[in-house]
C-alpha positions as CSV (number, residue, x, y, z in Angstrom):
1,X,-10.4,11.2,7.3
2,X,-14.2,10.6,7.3
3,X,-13.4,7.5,5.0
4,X,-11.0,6.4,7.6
5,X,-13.2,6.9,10.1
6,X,-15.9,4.7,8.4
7,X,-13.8,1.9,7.2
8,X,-12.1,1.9,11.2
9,X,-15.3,1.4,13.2
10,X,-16.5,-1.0,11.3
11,X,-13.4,-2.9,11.4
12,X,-14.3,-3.0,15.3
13,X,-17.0,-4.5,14.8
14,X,-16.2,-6.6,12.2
15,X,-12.0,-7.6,11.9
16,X,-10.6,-8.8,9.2
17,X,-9.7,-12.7,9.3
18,X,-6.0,-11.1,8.1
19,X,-4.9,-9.0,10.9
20,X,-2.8,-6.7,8.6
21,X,-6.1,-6.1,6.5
22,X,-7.3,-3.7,9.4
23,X,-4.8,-1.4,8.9
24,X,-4.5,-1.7,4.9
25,X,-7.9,-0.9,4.2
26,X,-7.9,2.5,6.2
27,X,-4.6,3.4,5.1
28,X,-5.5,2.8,1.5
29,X,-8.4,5.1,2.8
30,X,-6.1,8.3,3.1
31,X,-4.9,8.5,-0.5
32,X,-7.5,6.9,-2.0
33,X,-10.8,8.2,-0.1
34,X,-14.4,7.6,-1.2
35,X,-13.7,4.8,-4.0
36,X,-11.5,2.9,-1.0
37,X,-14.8,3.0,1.3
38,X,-17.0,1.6,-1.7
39,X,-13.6,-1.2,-2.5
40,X,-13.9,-2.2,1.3
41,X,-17.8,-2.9,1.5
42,X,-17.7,-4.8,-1.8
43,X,-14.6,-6.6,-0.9
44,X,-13.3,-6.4,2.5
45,X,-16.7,-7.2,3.7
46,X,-16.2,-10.7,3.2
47,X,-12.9,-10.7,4.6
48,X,-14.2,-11.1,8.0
49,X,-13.0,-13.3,10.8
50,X,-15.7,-16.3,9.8
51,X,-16.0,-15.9,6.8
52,X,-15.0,-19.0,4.1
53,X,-11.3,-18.4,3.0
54,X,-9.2,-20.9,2.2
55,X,-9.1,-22.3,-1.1
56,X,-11.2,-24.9,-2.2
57,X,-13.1,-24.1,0.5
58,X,-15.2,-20.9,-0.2
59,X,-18.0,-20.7,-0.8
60,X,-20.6,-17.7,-2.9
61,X,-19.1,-14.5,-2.3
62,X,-15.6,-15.2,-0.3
63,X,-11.8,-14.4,-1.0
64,X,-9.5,-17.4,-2.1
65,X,-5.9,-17.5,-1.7
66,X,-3.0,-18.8,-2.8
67,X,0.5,-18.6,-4.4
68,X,1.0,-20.7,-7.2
69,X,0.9,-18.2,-9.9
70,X,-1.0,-18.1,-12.7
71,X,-3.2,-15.4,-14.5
72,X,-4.4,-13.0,-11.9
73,X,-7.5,-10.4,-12.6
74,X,-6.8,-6.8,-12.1
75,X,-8.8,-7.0,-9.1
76,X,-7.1,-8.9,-7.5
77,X,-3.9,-7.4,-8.6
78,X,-5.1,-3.9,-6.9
79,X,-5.9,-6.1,-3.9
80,X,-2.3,-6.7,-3.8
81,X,-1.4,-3.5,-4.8
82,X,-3.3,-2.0,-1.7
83,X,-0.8,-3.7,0.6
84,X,2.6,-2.2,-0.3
85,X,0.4,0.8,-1.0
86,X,-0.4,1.0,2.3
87,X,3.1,0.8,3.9
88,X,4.0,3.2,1.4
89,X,1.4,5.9,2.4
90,X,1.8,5.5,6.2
91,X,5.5,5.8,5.6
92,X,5.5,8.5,3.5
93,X,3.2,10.7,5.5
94,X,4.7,10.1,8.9
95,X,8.4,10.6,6.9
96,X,7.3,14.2,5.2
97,X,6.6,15.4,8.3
98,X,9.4,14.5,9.6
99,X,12.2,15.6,7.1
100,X,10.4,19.0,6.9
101,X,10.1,19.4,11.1
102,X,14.1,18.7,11.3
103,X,15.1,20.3,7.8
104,X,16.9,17.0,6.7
105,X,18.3,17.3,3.0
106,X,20.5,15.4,0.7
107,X,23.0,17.1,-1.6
108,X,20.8,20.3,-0.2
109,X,17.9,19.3,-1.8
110,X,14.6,18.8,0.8
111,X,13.2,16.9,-2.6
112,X,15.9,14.2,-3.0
113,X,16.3,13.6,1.0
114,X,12.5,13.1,0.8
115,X,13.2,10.3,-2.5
116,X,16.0,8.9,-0.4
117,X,14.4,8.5,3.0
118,X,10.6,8.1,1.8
119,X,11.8,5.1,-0.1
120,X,13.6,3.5,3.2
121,X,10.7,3.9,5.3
122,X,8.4,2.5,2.3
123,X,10.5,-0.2,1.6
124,X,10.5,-1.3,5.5
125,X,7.3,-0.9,6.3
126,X,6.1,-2.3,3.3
127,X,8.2,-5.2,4.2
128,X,6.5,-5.8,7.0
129,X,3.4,-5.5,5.6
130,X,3.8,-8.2,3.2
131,X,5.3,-10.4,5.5
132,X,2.4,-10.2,8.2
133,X,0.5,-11.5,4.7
134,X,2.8,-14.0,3.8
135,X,4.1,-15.8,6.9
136,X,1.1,-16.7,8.8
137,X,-0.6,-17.8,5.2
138,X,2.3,-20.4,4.4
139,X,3.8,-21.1,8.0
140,X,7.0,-20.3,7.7
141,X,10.0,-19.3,9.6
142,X,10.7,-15.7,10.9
143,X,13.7,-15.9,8.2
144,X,12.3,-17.7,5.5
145,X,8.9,-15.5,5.8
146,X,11.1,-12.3,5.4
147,X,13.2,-13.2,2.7
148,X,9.7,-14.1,1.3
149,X,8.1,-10.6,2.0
150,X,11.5,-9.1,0.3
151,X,11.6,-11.6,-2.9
152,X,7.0,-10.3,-3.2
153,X,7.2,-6.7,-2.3
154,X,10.8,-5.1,-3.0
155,X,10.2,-4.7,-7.3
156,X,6.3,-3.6,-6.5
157,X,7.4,-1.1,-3.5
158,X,9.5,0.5,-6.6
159,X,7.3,0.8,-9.0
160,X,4.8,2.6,-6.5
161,X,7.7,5.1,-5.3
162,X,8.8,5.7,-9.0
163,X,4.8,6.9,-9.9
164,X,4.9,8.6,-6.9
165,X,8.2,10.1,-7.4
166,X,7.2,11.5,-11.0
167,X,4.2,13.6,-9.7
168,X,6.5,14.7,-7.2
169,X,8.8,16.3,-9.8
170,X,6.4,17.8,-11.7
171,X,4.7,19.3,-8.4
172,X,7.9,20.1,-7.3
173,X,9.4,22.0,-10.5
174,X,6.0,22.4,-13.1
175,X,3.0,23.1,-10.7
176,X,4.5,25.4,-7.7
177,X,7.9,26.2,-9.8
178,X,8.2,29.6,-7.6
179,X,6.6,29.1,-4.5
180,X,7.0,25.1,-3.3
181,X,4.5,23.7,-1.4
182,X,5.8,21.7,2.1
183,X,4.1,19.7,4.8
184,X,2.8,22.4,6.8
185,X,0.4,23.3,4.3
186,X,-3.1,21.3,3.1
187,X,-2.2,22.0,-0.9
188,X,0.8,19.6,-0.4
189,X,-1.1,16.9,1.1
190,X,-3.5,16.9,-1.6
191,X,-0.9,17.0,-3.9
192,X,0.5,13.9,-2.3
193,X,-2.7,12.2,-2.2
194,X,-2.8,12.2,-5.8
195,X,1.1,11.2,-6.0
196,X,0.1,7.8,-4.2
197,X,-2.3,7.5,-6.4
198,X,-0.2,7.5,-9.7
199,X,2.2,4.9,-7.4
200,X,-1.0,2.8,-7.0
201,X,-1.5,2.5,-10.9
202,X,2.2,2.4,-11.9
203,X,2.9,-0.6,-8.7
204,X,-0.4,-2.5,-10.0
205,X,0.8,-3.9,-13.4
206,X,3.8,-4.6,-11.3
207,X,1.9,-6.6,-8.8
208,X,0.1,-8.3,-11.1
209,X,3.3,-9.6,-13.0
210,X,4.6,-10.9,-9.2
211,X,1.0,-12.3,-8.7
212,X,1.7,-14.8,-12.3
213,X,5.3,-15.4,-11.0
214,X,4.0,-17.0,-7.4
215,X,5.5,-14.3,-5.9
216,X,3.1,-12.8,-4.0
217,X,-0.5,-14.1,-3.1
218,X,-3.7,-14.2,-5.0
219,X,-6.4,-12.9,-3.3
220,X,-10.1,-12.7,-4.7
């Protein structure tokens, strides 16, 4: 939370020229503390509202964009990475909490209603993630930016939940085998923090790939 913290009030003072960056970079901050804070002042820093941005058009130290394709650094594929991440960990911790408060399960298993469910919420708010990146960046439509947003973030969104998803299982059935950890108690939360951190490395090849196709943006 103290990385959170950090990465929040100086957002106040100095916003991100891409709105949706000002939530990314804290949320990225709850699974991934400490290294996210470091990411954001060597990075995000110069994604400020006034800073040089658009291709062609930077200048020493700024962030170029654009979406036709090509080889794409591992940089900026983890920049990419960070947004689906994001919608994924704000889903997911807002979604634990609240399959465990009502006791939802799926074929009376609390861990498949949490695969089932986790993945909706990830998939929707990453969705909207993407598309607050993509739309305003190309001008499109409401449609034509969603079914954008869809086509960049659906196949990465996956690949993030399936890492997650494995760390799950072996939390779930190799790690606390007798006595399962659940939301109410700080050992799962840290558990999950490093779950969303296996879905960060096995979404970032993933990204990466879209990033070559044109399918989601280059940033960096």
């Amino acid at each position: 939370m103290a990385s959170v913290v950090i990465i929040a009030v100086d957002e106040m003072r100095n916003p991100q020229k891409m709105g949706v960056m000002n939530v990314v970079w804290p949320a990225t901050a709850l699974y991934l503390p400490v290294v996210t804070v470091w990411w954001y002042w060597r990075v995000g820093r110069r994604m400020v509202q006034g800073a040089p941005e658009m291709m062609g058009e930077s200048g020493h130290g700024s962030i170029t964009m654009d979406h036709d394709g090509g080889a794409a650094t591992w940089a900026q594929s983890a920049l990419a990475t960070s947004h689906c991440g994001a919608g994924c960990a704000l889903a997911d911790l807002a979604m634990e909490y609240l399959l465990f408060a009502l006791g939802v399960t799926v074929a009376g298993s609390a861990l498949l209603a949490s695969f089932v469910w986790d993945f909706v919420a990830a998939w929707s708010l990453g969705i909207a993630f993407q598309y607050f990146t993509i739309q305003p960046m190309r001008h499109l439509s409401v449609r034509d930016g969603l079914m954008a947003a869809i086509k960049a973030d659906t196949l990465s969104i996956t690949a993030f939940q399936v890492g997650m998803y494995g760390w799950m299982v072996l939390m779930h059935f190799v790690l606390f085998p007798m006595a399962h950890v659940e939301p109410n108690r700080a050992a799962y939360w840290l558990m999950m923090q490093v779950a969303m951190v296996c879905g960060f490395l096995t979404s970032l090849p993933m990204n990466r790939w879209l990033i070559m196709l044109g399918w989601k943006e280059k940033m960096g």
